[in-house]
N, C-alpha and C positions, 0 to 999 in steps of 0.2 A: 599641630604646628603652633607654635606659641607668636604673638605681636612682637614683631623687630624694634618698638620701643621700649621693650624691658630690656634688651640688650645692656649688661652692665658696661660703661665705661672704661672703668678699668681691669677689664678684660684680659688674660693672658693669651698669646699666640696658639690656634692648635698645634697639637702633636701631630704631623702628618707619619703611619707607618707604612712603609711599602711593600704590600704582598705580591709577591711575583710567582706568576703562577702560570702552567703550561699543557697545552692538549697536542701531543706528536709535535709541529713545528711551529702550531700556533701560540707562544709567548706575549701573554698579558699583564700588565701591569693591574693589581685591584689597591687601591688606597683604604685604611682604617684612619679616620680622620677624629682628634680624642678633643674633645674639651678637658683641660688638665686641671679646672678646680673641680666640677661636676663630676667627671670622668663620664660621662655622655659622650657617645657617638656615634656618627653615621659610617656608613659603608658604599665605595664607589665603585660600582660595576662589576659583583662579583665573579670570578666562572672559572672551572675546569676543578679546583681540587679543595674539594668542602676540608677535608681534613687541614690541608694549610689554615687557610681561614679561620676554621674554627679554632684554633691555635693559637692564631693569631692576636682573635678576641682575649682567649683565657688570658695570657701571659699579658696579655696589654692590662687587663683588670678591667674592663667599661662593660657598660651596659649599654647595648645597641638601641638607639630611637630609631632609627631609620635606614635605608639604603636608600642610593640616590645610581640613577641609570641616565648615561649620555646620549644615550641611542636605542636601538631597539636589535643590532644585528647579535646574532648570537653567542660569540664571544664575550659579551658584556652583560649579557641575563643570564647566561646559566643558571647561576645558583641563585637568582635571587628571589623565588617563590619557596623553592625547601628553607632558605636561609630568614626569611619572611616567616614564616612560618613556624619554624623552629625557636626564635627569638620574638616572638611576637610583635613585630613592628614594621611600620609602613613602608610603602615601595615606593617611590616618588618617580616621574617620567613629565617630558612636557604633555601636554594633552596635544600639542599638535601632531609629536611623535608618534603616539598611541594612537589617534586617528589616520595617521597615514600609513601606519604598519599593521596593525591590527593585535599589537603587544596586549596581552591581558592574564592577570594574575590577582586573585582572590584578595588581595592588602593591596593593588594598585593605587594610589593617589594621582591624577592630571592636575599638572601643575605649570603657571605661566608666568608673569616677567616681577612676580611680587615676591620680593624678601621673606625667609621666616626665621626664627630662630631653634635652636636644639640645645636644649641646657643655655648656654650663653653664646654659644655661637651663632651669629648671623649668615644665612647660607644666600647668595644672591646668584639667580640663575641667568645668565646668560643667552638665549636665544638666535642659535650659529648653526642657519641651514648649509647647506652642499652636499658632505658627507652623506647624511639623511635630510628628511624634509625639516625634523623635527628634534634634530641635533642640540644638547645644550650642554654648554659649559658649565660651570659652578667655583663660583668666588668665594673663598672659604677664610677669613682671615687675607693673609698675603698670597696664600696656596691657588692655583687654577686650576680645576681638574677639566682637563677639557677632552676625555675621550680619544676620538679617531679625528677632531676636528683640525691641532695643529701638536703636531711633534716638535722635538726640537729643533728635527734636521728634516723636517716636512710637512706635510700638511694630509688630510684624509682624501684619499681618491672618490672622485666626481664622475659621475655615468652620461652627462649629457652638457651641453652648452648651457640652460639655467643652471644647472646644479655646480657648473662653475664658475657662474658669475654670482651665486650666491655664495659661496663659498669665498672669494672674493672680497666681496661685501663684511662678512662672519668674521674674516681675518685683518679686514681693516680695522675692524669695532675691536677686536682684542688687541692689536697693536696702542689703543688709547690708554689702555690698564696702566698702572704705575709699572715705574723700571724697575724696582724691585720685587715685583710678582714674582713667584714661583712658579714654573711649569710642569705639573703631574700629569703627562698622557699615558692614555690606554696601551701604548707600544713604543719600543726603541730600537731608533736601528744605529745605537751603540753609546749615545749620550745616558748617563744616570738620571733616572727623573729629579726633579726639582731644580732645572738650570733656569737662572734669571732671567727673567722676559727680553732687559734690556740684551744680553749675547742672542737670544734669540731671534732677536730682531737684525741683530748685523750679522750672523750666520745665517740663516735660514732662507734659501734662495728666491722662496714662495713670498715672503714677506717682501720682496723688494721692486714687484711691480706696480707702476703707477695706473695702470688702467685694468678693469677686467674682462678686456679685448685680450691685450697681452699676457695676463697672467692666466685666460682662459686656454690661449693658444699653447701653450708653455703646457698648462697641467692638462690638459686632453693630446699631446704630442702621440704620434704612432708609436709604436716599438715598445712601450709599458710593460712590464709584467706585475700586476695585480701582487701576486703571491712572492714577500721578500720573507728572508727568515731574517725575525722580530729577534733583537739579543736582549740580554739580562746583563747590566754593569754596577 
């Protein structure tokens, strides 16, 4: 990881590419995120079909630093110890995550609320329990990749009363981001990834309670079903 002071200024925008990638019903979104002067880049959340991916990489042209993991549930690590391994390069996860799942992989890195850079991109991680304990987004440029934590058209499913008042909390702190973020989540259930934070915020029905009594009552309601089929647009 390189000091987020060399960070050049005049920096251009990453290239965010979208790899969409699928196990039977479970549709994932993985992000290839390119520094376009270096051509460095990370990888977010790889899993289900190494062949796409690795595809992915050639025809983009980059050289992989890193993968970067939001969570620890398995849809989002698949691939990323073969793909670690194969590319030679580190796995990044918060260390809260890792400690409270017991995620572990030969290139793991634990990593907490400090900035680093990859080639000239400054990667800022985030810190958004609910979903898991050890949940984290990542602010890439204008990009958010934020996982299972907030979709466009929802937010990631909570197992208990903390875990949704935490979550709660995760989704106030990304509502402060600029209104021109992008939002890259790990699932869709029917928006294209990359919708601006600002529509997010006035569509998103999760985003618009004032307390996390009420937005606790709301995302732990009965009648749920866990299991939606995730679309590709």
């Amino acid at each position: 990881m390189n000091n987020p002071s060399l960070l050049a200024q005049d920096h251009a925008e990453p290239q965010v590419i979208v790899l969409p990638v699928r196990n039977w019903f479970i549709k994932n979104y993985s992000y290839l995120v390119v520094e376009p002067t270096t051509r460095h880049a990370v990888l977010v959340d790889p899993a289900w079909e190494m062949a796409t991916i690795c595809r992915g990489l050639a025809d983009a042209d980059v050289q992989l630093r890193g993968i970067l993991l939001t969570h620890s549930h398995f849809d989002h690590v698949h691939l990323a110890e073969p793909l670690a391994d194969r590319y030679d390069c580190p796995i990044w996860m918060s260390s809260v995550e890792i400690a409270a799942s017991g995620f572990c992989a030969r290139q793991l890195v634990g990593i907490g609320s400090a900035p680093w850079t990859v080639g000239r991109m400054l990667i800022e991680p985030i810190l958004t329990p609910g979903h898991t304990p050890g949940s984290t987004c990542y602010l890439i440029g204008s990009g958010l990749f934020s996982g299972d934590v907030l979709f466009a058209e929802g937010c990631g499913w909570c197992h208990d009363l903390p875990a949704a008042h935490a979550m709660f909390a995760s989704l106030e702190r990304l509502k402060t981001l600029a209104p021109g973020t992008r939002v890259f989540s790990g699932h869709s259930y029917g928006a294209p990834p990359g919708q601006l934070l600002s529509r997010v915020r006035h569509d998103n029905v999760y985003l618009q309670f004032p307390t996390k009594e009420s937005f606790a009552a709301y995302r732990l309601r009965s009648g749920q079903s866990w299991v939606k089929r995730f679309q590709f647009r």
